[in-house]
C-alpha positions, -999 to +999 in steps of 0.1 A: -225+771+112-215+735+106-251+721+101-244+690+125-238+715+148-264+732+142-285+701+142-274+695+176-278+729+188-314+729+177-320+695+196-309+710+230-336+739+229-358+734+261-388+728+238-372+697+222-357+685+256-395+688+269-408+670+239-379+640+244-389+640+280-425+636+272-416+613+247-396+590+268-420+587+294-448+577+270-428+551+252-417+535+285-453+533+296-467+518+265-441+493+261-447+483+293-485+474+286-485+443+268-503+445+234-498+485+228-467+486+207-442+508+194-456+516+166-491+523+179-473+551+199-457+565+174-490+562+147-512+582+175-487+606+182-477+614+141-507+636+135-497+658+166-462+665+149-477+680+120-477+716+132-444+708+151-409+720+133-394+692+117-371+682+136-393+687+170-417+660+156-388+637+146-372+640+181-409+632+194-417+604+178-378+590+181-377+595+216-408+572+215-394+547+190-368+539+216-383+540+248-412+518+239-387+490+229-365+494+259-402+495+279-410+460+266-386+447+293-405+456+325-436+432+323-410+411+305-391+412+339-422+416+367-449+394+344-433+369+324-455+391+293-435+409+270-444+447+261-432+443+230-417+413+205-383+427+211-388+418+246-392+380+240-356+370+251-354+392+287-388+370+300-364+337+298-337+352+327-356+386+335-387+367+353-367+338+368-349+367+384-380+387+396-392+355+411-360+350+432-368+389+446-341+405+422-365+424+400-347+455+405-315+439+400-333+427+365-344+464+358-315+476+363-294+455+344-320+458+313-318+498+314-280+496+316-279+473+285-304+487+268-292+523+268-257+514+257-268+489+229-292+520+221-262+538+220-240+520+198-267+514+174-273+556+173-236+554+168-236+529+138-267+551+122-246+586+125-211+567+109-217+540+095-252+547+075-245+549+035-216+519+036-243+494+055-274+503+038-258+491+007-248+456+018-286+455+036-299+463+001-279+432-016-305+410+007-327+397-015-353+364-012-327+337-008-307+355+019-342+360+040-349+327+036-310+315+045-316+345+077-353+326+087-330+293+085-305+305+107-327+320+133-345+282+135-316+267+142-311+287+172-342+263+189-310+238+200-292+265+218-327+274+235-338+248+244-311+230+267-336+204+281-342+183+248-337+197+213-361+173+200-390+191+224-377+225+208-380+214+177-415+205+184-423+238+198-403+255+166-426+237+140-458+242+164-449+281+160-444+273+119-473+254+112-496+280+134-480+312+115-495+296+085-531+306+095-545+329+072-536+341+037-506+330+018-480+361+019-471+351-019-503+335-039-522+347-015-543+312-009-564+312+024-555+284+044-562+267+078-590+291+083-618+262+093-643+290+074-637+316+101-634+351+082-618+367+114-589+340+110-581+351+071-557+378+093-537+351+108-521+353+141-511+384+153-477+384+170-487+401+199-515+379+207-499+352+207-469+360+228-493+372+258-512+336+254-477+319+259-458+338+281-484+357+306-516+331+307-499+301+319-478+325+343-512+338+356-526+300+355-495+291+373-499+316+400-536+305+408-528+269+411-499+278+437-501+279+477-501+312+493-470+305+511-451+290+479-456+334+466-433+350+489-407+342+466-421+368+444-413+394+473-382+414+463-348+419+484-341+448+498-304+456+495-283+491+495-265+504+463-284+479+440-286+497+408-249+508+413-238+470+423-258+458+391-246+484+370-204+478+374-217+441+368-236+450+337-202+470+325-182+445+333-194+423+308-182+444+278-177+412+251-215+405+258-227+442+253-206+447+223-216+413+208-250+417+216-249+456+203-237+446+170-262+415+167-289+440+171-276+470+147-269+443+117-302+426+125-320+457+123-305+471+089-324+442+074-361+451+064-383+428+079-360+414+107-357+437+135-356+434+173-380+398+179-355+382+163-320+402+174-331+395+207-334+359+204-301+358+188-285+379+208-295+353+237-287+323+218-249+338+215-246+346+249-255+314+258-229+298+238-201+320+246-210+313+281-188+295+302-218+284+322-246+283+296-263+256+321-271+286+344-291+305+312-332+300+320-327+299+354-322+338+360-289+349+350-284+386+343-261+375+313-292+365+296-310+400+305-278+421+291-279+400+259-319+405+249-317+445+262-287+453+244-298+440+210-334+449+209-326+491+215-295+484+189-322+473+163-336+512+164-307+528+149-299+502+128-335+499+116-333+534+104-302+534+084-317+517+059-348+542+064-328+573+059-303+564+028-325+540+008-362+550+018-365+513+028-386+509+062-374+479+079-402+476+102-435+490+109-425+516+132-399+529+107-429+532+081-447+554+106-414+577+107-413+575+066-448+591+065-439+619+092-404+629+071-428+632+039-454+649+057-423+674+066-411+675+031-384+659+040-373+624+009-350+600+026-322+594+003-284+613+001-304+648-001-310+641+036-277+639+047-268+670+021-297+694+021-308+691+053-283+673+074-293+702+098-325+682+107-311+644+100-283+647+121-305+663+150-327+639+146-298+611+150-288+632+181-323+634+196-321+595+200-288+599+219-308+620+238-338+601+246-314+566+253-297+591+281-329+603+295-346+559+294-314+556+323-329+582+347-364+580+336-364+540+330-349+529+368-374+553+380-407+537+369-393+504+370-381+503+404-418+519+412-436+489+391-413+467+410-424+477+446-460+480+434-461+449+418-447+428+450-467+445+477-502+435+452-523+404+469-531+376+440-565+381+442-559+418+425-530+410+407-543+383+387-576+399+376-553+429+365-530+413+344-558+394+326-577+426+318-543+441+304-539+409+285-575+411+272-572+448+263-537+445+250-547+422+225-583+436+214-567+470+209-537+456+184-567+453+153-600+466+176-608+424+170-624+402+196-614+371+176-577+384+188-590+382+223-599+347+221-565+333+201-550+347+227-567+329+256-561+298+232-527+305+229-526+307+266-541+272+272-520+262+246-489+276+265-498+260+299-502+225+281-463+228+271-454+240+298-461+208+318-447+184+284-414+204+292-417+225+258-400+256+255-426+284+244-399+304+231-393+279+205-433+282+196-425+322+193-394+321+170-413+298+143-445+320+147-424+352+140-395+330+115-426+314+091-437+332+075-405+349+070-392+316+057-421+310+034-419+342+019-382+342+010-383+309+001-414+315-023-400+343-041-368+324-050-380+297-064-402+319-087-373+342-095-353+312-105-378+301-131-354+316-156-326+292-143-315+257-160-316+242-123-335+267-103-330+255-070-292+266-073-304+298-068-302+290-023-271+278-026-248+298-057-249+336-040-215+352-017-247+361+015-265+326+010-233+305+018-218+331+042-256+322+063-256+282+052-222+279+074-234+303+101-269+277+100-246+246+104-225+260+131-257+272+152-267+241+150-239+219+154-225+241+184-238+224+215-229+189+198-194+201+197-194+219+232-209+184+245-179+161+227-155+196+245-170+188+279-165+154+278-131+150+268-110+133+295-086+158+306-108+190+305-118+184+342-087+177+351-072+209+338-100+231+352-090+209+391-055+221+391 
């Protein structure tokens, strides 16, 4: 037998489907704690999978892989906290939306998205593997650092309010990923002689200070008639009204598809930044990018599709070069050597049986996220509204606290994340974006890194700092850097011109 059919045959043995299954629903649930990550999930569950048949403990643990991203999106949505960093994007349109009683409209819309972007990015991994792991592998220091550059400019399409204010917020999130020890020299800095600080921030903690304390601050401070906005409307046919609007936008979820397959064949970038960009190309593309922030499910497509893109594209680089683009790849890498099984061409020779099963298991599991994933959301959603403040708060601060003491078993964590929170509420009333404060946290030390290493790999160089500016990739991401930023300049000057009105009144 052909052994990609016989990979696929193998996947649809009632035992695998019941490991997916199991799978599925555990990803979806742990995303959808705040602090418990994907690759937690997948860490925990590796050491069950060792007495499993290859490919059953692949399935398992992909099945996990991409639920757990795609179950970022429901506290995202119902909380304002995201699950998981690739879930960053969906709280700036997801919970505006929740709040107006379309939280199941938001659901909705996010499984949709997420299972086709999941989709295409299976779809790159299974086609297009070999050709794009060898232009991920041409990214070296200067391109990171050009990539880290590029995402920072996006700070001007986020923040529509004032630039300058997002700019703030971006070099906030900079200056405060610096904490700790140096990635490169490895100097201990801004530490104030606290050992626990030597870690630095952990991602996780701070994006539950910034996005679910001042929420929960927020909802203390308010009336107890100004909550009945958070009551959700009841209306026939939802998920099938949302979904023929979610497929009608087919330029958004192939745009944002793409964004989050190319993001994710690049070690190191994955889905907390595809998200964001994914968002910040939506919102120019938009005809009414005004409308982005305020609870637009264009925005919620955008960050859904990307971030479940990023799996299959994260692995392709996994599975031909042996190069684990993020954390939870590196958990898969040590359960295909525990099998025996050495990423590289004798996986997709020797036993393309099990790789190609393995690539269909996550078709698989993205099918089963659209029955399973409307399910529990549209549960959370009803539990969530019918919950009095008085237990709904407590709750979300002992998920907060435990969410973030769990990531390193650290009660210094704990408490940068309750000062990331007050930190987050203090911006919120100076008008400054905490998503700009997230995307320099996660892009610093990116930046410093990339930027380190070139300048000591062009040592050799008569003029070392030609070294950002002389290779094909770094020019390619210089002009896509000036045009990010430059954009809304140039869509202001479109705006204004004198017979643009005119032509849009006839």
């Amino acid at each position: 037998m052909n052994p990609i059919l016989s990979g696929i045959v193998q996947v649809l043995t009632p035992t695998n489907m019941l490991f997916m299954l199991a799978g599925t629903v555990g990803g979806l649930i742990v995303g959808a704690l705040p602090g418990l990550t994907a690759t937690m999930a997948t860490a925990l569950i590796v050491p069950f999978t060792f007495t499993m048949p290859p490919l059953s403990g692949l399935a398992t643990l992909g099945a996990i892989y991409m639920a757990a991203i795609y179950g970022g999106a429901f506290s995202a949505i119902l909380v304002n906290a995201p699950g998981t960093p690739s879930s960053i994007g969906t709280c700036f349109d997801g919970y505006p939306m929740a709040k107006q009683g379309r939280g199941q409209e938001a659901i909705a819309a996010a499984t949709v998205a997420s299972v086709i972007g999941g989709i295409v990015g299976v779809a790159a991994l299974a086609l297009l593997a070999p050709p794009l792991a060898a232009i991920a592998i041409k990214f070296g220091p200067p391109e990171y650092f050009w990539v880290s550059v590029f995402g920072i400019t996006i700070i001007s399409t986020l923040s529509s309010k004032s630039a300058l204010k997002g700019f703030i917020g971006g070099c906030l999130g900079i200056l405060l990923s610096m904490i700790g020890i140096s990635p490169v020299g490895g100097d201990v800095r801004f530490t104030f002689g606290i050992p626990a600080m030597q870690g630095g921030i952990e991602l996780i903690c701070g994006l539950i200070g910034l996005f679910c304390i001042p929420e929960v601050l927020a909802l203390i401070v308010q009336k107890a008639e100004d909550l009945e906005r958070l009551k959700p409307k009841k209306a026939k046919g939802i998920i099938g009204t949302t979904t023929r609007q979610v497929l009608k936008q087919r330029l958004n979820l192939l745009r944002s598809s793409i964004v989050g397959t190319v993001v994710g064949i690049m070690p190191g970038a994955g889905g907390s930044i595809a998200n964001l960009i994914a968002y910040n190309e939506a919102k120019r593309a938009s005809k009414h990018p005004e409308k982005f922030g305020t609870g637009i499910i264009d925005g919620v497509i955008a960050t859904e599709a990307a971030n479940n893109a990023t799996v299959g594209g994260g692995l392709i680089p996994l599975l031909t070069l042996g190069i684990p683009g993020t954390p939870t790849a590196a958990v898969i890498y040590g359960a295909l050597l525990i099998h025996g099984l050495r990423p590289g061409m004798e996986l997709f020779t020797v036993h393309a049986d099990i790789t190609y099963g393995f690539v269909f298991s996550l078709l698989i599991a993205t099918l089963m996220m659209l029955v399973v994933g409307l399910a529990i959301g549209t549960g959370l959603n009803e539990l969530l509204s019918r919950l009095p403040v008085r237990i709904l708060v407590p709750s979300i601060v002992f998920l907060s606290i435990i969410g973030s003491y769990a990531i390193r078993n650290n009660m210094a964590d704990v408490f940068i994340m309750l000062a990331f929170g007050a930190v987050g509420y203090i911006i919120r009333q100076l008008e400054i974006d905490s998503g700009a404060v997230v995307l320099g946290l996660i892009l610093g030390p990116l930046a410093e890194e990339g930027f380190v290493q070139s300048i000591l790999m062009s040592k050799a160089l008569p003029i070392p700092w030609t070294i950002f500016f002389t290779r094909p990739l770094s020019i390619l991401l210089i002009a896509l850097s000036a045009l990010s930023l430059f954009w809304p300049l140039v869509s202001k000057q479109k705006a204004k011109r004198p017979g643009r009105e005119e032509g849009l009144n006839v």
